[in-house]
C-alpha positions as CSV (number, residue, x, y, z in Angstrom):
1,X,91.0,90.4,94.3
2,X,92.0,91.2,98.1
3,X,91.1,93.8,100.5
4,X,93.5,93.3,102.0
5,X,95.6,96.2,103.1
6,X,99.0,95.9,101.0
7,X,101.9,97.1,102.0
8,X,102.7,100.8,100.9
9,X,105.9,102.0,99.7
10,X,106.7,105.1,101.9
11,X,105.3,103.8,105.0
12,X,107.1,106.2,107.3
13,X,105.3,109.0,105.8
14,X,101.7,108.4,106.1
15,X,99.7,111.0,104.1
16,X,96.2,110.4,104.4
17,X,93.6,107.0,106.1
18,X,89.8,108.4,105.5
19,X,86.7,106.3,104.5
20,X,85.2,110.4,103.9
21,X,84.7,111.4,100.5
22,X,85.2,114.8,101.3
23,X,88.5,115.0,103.1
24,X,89.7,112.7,100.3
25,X,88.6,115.3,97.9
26,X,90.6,118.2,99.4
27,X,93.2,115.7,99.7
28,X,93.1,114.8,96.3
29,X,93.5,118.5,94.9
30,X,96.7,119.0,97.0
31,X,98.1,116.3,95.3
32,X,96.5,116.5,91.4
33,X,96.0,120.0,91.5
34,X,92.7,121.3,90.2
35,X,90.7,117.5,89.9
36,X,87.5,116.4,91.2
37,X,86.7,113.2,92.9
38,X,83.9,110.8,93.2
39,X,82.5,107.8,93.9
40,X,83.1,104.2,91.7
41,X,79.8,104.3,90.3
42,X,79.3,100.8,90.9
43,X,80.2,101.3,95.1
44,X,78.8,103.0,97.8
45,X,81.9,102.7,100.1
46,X,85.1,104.8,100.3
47,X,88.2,104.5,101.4
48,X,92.0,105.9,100.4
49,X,94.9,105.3,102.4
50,X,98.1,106.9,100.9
51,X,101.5,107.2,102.4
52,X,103.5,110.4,100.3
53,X,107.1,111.5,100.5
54,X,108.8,114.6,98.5
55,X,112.1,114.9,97.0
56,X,112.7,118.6,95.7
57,X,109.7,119.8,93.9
58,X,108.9,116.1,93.0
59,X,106.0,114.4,95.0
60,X,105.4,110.7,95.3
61,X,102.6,109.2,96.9
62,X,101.6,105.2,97.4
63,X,98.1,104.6,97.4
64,X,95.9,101.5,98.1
65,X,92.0,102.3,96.8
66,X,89.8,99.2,97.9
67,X,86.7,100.7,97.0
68,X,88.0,102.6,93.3
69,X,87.3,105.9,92.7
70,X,87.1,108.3,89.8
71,X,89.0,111.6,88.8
72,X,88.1,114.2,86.3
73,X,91.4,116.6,86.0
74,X,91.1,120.1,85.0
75,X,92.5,122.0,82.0
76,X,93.7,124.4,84.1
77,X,95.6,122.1,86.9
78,X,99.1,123.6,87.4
79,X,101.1,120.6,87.9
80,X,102.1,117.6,85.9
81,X,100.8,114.2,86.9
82,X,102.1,110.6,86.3
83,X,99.8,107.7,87.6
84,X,101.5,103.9,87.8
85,X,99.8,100.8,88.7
86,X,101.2,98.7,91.7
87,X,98.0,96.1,91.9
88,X,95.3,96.4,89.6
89,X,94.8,99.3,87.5
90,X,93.4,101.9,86.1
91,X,91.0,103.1,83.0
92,X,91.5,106.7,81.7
93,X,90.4,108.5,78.7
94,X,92.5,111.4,77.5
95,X,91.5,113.5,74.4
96,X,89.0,110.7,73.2
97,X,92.0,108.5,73.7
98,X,91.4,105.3,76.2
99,X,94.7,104.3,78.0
100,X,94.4,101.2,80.4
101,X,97.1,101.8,83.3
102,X,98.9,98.1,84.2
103,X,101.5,97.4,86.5
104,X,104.9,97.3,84.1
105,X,103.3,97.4,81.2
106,X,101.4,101.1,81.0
107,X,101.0,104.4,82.8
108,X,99.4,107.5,82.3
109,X,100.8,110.9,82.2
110,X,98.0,113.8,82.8
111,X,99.8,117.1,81.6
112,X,98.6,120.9,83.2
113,X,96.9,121.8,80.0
114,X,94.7,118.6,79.1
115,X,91.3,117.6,80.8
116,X,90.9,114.3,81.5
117,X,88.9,111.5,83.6
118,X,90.5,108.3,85.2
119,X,88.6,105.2,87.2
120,X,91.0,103.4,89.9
121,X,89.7,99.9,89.9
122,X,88.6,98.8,93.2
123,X,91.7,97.0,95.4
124,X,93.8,98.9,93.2
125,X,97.2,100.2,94.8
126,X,99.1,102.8,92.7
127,X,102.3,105.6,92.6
128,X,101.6,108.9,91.6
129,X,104.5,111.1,90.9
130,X,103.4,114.9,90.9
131,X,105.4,118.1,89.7
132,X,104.1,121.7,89.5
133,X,104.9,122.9,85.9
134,X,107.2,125.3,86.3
135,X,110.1,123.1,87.9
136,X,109.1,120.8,84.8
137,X,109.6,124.0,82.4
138,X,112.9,125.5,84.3
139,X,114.5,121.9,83.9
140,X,113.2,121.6,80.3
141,X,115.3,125.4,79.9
142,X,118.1,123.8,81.7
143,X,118.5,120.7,79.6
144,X,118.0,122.8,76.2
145,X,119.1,126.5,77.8
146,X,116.7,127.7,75.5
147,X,113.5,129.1,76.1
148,X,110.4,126.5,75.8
149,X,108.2,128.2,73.1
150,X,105.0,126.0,73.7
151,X,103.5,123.8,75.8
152,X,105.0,120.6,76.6
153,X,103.7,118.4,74.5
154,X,103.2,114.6,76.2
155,X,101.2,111.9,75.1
156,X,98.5,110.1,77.9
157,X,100.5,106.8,77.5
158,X,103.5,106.3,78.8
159,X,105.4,102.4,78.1
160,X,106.6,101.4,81.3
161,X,107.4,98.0,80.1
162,X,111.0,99.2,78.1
163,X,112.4,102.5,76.9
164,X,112.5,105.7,78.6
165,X,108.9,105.3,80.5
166,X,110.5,101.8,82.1
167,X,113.7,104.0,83.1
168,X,111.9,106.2,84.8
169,X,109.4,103.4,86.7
170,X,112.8,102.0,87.9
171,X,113.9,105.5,89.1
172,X,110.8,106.0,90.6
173,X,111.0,102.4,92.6
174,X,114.7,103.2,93.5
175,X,113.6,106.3,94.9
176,X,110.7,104.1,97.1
177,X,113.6,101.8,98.4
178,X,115.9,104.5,99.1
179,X,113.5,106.4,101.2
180,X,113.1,103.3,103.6
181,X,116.6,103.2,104.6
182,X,117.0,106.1,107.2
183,X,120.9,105.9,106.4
184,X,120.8,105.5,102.5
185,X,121.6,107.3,99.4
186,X,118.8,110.2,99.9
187,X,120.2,111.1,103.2
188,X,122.9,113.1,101.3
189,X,121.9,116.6,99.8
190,X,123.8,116.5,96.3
191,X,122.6,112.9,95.9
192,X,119.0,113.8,96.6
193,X,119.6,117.1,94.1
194,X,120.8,114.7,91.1
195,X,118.2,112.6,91.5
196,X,115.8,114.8,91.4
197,X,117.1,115.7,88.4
198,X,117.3,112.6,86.7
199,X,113.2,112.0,88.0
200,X,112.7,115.4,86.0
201,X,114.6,114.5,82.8
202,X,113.0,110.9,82.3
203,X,109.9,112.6,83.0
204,X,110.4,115.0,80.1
205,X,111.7,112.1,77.9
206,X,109.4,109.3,78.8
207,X,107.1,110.4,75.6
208,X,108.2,110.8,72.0
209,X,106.2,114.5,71.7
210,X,108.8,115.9,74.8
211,X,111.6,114.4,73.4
212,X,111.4,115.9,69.8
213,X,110.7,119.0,72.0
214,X,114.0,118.7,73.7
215,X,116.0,117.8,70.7
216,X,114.2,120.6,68.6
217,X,115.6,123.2,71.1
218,X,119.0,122.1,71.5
219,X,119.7,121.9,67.9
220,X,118.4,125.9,67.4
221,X,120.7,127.8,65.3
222,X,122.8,130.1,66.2
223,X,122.8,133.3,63.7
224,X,126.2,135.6,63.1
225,X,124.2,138.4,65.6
226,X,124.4,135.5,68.5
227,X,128.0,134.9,67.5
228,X,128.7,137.9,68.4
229,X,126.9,138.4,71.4
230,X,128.8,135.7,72.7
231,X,131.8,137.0,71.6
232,X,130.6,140.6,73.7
233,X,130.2,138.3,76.9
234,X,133.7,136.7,76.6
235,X,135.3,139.7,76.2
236,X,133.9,141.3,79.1
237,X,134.3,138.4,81.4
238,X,137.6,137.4,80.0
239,X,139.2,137.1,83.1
240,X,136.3,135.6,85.0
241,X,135.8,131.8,85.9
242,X,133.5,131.4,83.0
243,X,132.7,128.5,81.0
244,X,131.4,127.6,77.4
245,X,128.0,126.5,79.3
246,X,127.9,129.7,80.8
247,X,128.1,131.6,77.2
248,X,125.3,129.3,76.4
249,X,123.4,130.2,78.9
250,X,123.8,134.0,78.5
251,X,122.7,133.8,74.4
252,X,120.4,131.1,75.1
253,X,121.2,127.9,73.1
254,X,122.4,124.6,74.0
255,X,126.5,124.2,73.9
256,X,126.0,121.8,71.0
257,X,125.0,124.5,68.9
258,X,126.9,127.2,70.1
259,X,130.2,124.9,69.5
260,X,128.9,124.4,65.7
261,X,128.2,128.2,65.3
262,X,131.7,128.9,66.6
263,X,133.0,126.6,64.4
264,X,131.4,127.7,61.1
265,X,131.5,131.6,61.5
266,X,135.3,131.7,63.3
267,X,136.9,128.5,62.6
268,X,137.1,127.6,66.4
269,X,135.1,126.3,69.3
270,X,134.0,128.8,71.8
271,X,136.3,127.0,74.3
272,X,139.4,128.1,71.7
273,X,138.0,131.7,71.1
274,X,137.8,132.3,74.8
275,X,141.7,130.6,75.7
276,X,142.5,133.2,72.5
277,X,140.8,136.1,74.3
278,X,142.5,135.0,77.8
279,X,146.2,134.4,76.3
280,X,146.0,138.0,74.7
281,X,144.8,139.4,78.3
282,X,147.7,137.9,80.1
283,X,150.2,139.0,77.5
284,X,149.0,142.8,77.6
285,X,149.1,142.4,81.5
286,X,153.2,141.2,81.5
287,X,153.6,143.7,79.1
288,X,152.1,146.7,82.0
289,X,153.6,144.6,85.0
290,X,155.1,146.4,88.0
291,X,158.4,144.3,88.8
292,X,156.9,143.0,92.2
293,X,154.1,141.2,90.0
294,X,154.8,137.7,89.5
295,X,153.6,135.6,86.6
296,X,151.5,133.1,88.7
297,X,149.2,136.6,89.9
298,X,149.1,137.6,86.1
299,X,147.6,134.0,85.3
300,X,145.3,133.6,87.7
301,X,144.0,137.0,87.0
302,X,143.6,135.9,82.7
303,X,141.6,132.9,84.3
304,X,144.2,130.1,84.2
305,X,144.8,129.0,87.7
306,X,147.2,126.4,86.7
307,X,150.5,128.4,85.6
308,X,151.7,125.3,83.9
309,X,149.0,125.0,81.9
310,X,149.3,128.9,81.1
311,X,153.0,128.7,80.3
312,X,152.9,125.7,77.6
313,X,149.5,127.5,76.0
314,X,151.2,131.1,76.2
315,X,154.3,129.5,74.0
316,X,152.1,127.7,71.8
317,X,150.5,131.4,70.7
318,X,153.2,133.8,71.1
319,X,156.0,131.6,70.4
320,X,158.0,132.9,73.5
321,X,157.3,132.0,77.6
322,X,155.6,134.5,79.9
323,X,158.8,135.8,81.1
324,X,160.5,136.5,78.1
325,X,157.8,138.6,77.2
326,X,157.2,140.5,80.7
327,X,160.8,141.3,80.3
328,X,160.2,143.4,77.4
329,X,157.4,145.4,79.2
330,X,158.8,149.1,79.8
331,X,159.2,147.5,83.6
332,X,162.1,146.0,82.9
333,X,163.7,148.1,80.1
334,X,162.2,146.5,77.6
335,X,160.1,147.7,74.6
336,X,156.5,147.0,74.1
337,X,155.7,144.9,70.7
338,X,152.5,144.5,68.9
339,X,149.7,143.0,70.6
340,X,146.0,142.4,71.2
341,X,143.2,139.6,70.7
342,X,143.1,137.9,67.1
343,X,147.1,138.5,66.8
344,X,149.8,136.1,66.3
345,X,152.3,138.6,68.2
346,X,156.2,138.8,67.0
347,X,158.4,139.6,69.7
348,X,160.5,142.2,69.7
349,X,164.4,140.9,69.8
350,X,165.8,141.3,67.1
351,X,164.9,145.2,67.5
352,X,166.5,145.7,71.1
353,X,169.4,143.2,69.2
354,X,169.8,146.8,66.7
């Protein structure tokens, strides 16, 4: 095996070059979090060159380890921790479980809560990806928009030769490419913010355990009492740019569910119920209209900022256009008819026809 130095993804962001076990130890806890490190017992020699770059709260970091080295993690590390073999390898023993870390073929995933030891073979070169746990629960909460009950549960070995672990490796080694072309696709904010999310989500489904997790929140049940609450939310934000993921959010549960509760306690989806809810705002509103109020302003202020859109729904619930009814507001001598949310309102006509 070669001593070779090889060449380091990241190389215009050099992290650390020390042949002192010391300063690779404090080195070592800024990326692992709480870990110790030592010597390969079978070497008296040291030596850890690592080149690092960030992206959001995600931290990757190339490292070439000619001597090995060994790393006991901590139960009460704060971060999340995925090791991948380059060159060589890695042994690791998690939970009485032994995981042997190969390029394409296996890598190891140290969560905050588990302790754990790992040897780096000598003239190994690995990528470590690093995450403090609470950017890992906040995007678990957005994925699911429900609260995450427990601990993450992930298992040491990750498959990085197909499935979801071998996703992620490729996202990971995109990311490494990306980050060597000063003009590329990380040079742009919103790119670098969807990646980062997409790093975080195949991190939280690169394991069987996280993705039952996931799945287990997003199908939670809505009861009649959340029903409701979401009905309170609409109604006081009727007119407000809202959306049905923004319900979700506000009760808690994933839009899948919230859809499938709407569906079997009203007979609609939330999407429906709020259009309902917005139609019987605007037609109350060109009922009260001053004359100089037009029915563009009356739309826009119902939350439909497309008047066509408004007009062709408003006929499909009242059976009349917006102006036919703000003509019968007492505005414009007309006579107010029946109205409110959860009616099908009959125009008044044939009345003023009396």
């Amino acid at each position: 095996m070669s001593r070779h130095l090889p060449s380091l993804p990241f190389s215009q962001h050099p992290l650390i070059d020390t042949r002192d076990l010391d300063e690779g130890r404090l080195m070592l806890c800024r990326l692992y979090g709480q870990a110790q490190l030592d010597l390969d017992p079978e070497r008296k020699a040291f030596h850890w060159q690592s080149n690092s770059a960030t992206l959001g709260p995600i931290r990757l970091a190339a490292s070439w380890v000619p001597e090995g080295a060994c790393i006991q993690t901590a139960t009460n590390a704060d971060r999340f921790v995925l090791l991948l073999a380059i060159h060589g390898g890695a042994l690791a023993v998690q939970e009485g479980q032994k995981i042997r870390v190969e390029p394409e073929h296996t890598g190891l995933l140290l969560p905050p809560e588990r302790r754990g030891s790992v040897h780096i073979l000598p003239t190994s070169t690995t990528l470590t990806l690093t995450v403090e746990r609470a950017a890992v629960e906040a995007h678990f909460h957005k994925l699911t928009h429900a609260p995450l009950r427990a601990p993450l549960r992930c298992q040491g070995r990750v498959d990085v030769a197909e499935g979801p672990g071998a996703g992620l490796a490729r996202l990971i080694q995109f990311f490494a490419q990306e980050m060597e072309r000063p003009e590329g696709l990380l040079a742009t904010a919103l790119l670098r913010a969807s990646l980062t999310d997409a790093l975080l989500t195949a991190l939280l489904t690169c394991t069987k355990p996280t993705q039952d997790q996931i799945f287990a929140a997003s199908a939670r049940p809505v009861t009649p009492g959340l029903v409701r609450r979401a009905q309170a939310y609409i109604e006081a934000h009727v007119g407000d740019p809202i959306t049905v993921t923004d319900i979700a959010q506000e009760i808690g549960v994933s839009v899948r569910a919230l859809q499938a509760s709407f569906a079997k306690y009203l007979g609609v989806s939330p999407h429906q119920h709020l259009t309902q809810w917005r139609l019987d705002l605007a037609r109350r509103q060109l009922l009260d209209a001053e004359p100089n109020t037009s029915v563009a302003q009356i739309a826009a202020g119902a939350g439909f900022p497309h008047p066509s859109q408004f007009a062709a729904a408003y006929r499909r619930r009242f059976d009349e256009t917006p102006v036919q009814t703000r003509r019968l507001g007492p505005g414009h001598g007309g006579r107010v008819s029946a109205q409110g949310p959860g009616y099908r309102v009959r125009h008044c006509r044939d009345s003023q026809k009396a």
